[in-house]
matplotlib code that plots the C-alpha trace (Angstrom):
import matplotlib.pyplot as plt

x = [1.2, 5.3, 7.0, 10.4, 12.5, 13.4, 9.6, 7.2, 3.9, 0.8, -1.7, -5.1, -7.8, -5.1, -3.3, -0.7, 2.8, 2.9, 5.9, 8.3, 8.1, 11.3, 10.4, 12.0, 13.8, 12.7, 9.4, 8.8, 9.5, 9.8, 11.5, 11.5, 13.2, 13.1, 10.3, 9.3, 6.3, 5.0, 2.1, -0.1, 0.9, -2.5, -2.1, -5.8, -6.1, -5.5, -3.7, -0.3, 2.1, 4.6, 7.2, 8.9, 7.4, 3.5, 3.7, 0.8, -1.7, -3.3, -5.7, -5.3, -7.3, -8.3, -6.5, -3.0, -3.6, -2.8, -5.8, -5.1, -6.6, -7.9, -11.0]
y = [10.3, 10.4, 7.8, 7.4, 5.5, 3.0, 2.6, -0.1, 0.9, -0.4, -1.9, 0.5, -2.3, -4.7, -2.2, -5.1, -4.3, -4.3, -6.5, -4.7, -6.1, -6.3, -4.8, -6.6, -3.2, -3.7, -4.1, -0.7, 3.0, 5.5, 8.7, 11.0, 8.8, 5.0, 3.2, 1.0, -1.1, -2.8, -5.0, -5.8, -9.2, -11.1, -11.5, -11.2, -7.9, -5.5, -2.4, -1.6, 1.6, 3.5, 4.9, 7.7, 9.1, 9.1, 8.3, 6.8, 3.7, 2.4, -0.3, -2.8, -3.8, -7.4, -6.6, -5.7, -1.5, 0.4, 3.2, 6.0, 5.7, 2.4, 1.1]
z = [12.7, 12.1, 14.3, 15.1, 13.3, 16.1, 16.6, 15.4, 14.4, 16.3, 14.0, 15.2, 14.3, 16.7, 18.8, 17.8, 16.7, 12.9, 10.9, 8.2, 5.0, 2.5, -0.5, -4.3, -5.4, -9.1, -8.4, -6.3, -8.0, -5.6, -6.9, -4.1, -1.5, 0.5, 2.0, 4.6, 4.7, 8.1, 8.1, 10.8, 12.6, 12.0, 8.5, 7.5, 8.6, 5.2, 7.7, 6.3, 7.5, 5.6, 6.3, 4.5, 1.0, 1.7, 5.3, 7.2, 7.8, 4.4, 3.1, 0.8, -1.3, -2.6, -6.1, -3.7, -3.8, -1.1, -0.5, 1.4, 5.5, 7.6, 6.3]

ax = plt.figure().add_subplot(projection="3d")
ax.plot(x, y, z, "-o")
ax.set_aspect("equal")
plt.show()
Protein backbone atom coordinates (compact mmCIF):
# COMPACT_ATOMS: atom_id res chain seq x y z
CA UNK A 1 0.00 0.00 0.00
CA UNK A 2 1.83 3.48 -1.39
CA UNK A 3 0.02 6.59 -0.01
CA UNK A 4 0.27 9.94 -1.03
CA UNK A 5 2.36 12.10 0.40
CA UNK A 6 -0.24 14.54 1.82
CA UNK A 7 -1.92 11.40 3.42
CA UNK A 8 -1.70 10.06 6.90
CA UNK A 9 -1.71 6.50 7.37
CA UNK A 10 -4.55 4.70 9.22
CA UNK A 11 -3.33 2.47 11.94
CA UNK A 12 -5.19 -1.19 10.68
CA UNK A 13 -5.43 -2.69 14.34
CA UNK A 14 -7.14 1.17 15.14
CA UNK A 15 -8.33 2.39 11.79
CA UNK A 16 -6.91 5.50 13.74
CA UNK A 17 -4.75 8.05 12.06
CA UNK A 18 -1.11 7.23 12.74
CA UNK A 19 1.55 10.31 14.17
CA UNK A 20 4.96 11.11 12.24
CA UNK A 21 7.85 10.66 14.20
CA UNK A 22 11.07 12.94 13.81
CA UNK A 23 13.82 10.82 13.34
CA UNK A 24 17.73 12.05 15.26
CA UNK A 25 19.66 12.11 11.72
CA UNK A 26 22.74 10.37 13.30
CA UNK A 27 21.05 7.74 14.65
CA UNK A 28 19.22 6.46 11.29
CA UNK A 29 21.45 5.28 8.06
CA UNK A 30 19.48 5.10 5.16
CA UNK A 31 21.59 5.08 1.91
CA UNK A 32 19.09 4.89 -0.79
CA UNK A 33 16.97 7.84 0.16
CA UNK A 34 14.69 9.67 3.24
CA UNK A 35 12.23 8.31 5.53
CA UNK A 36 9.23 8.91 7.40
CA UNK A 37 8.05 7.04 10.31
CA UNK A 38 4.23 7.34 11.67
CA UNK A 39 3.14 5.66 14.60
CA UNK A 40 -0.18 4.64 15.63
CA UNK A 41 -1.85 7.25 18.06
CA UNK A 42 -2.55 4.86 21.00
CA UNK A 43 0.92 4.48 22.03
CA UNK A 44 0.81 0.88 23.14
CA UNK A 45 -0.01 -0.40 20.02
CA UNK A 46 3.54 -1.61 18.31
CA UNK A 47 2.05 -0.64 14.30
CA UNK A 48 4.49 1.77 12.69
CA UNK A 49 4.35 2.92 8.78
CA UNK A 50 7.08 3.95 6.47
CA UNK A 51 7.34 5.90 4.21
CA UNK A 52 9.88 5.88 1.42
CA UNK A 53 12.83 3.16 1.34
CA UNK A 54 10.97 -0.12 2.55
CA UNK A 55 7.64 1.25 2.44
CA UNK A 56 4.73 -0.29 4.50
CA UNK A 57 3.13 -1.18 7.99
CA UNK A 58 5.80 -2.92 10.49
CA UNK A 59 6.04 -4.32 14.02
CA UNK A 60 8.10 -3.59 16.67
CA UNK A 61 9.41 -5.51 18.73
CA UNK A 62 9.94 -5.25 22.60
CA UNK A 63 13.87 -4.87 21.96
CA UNK A 64 12.74 -1.54 19.42
CA UNK A 65 13.09 -3.68 15.77
CA UNK A 66 10.95 -3.10 13.25
CA UNK A 67 9.74 -6.66 11.55
CA UNK A 68 8.39 -6.64 8.41
CA UNK A 69 4.03 -6.84 8.32
CA UNK A 70 1.32 -6.20 11.41
CA UNK A 71 1.55 -8.80 13.89
Amino acid sequence: MTLADTEYPSCPKHEACMISLSLEVPAVIVPYGTVELFRCANLSCPVFYVRGVSEGFYTATPSGTLMNGVR
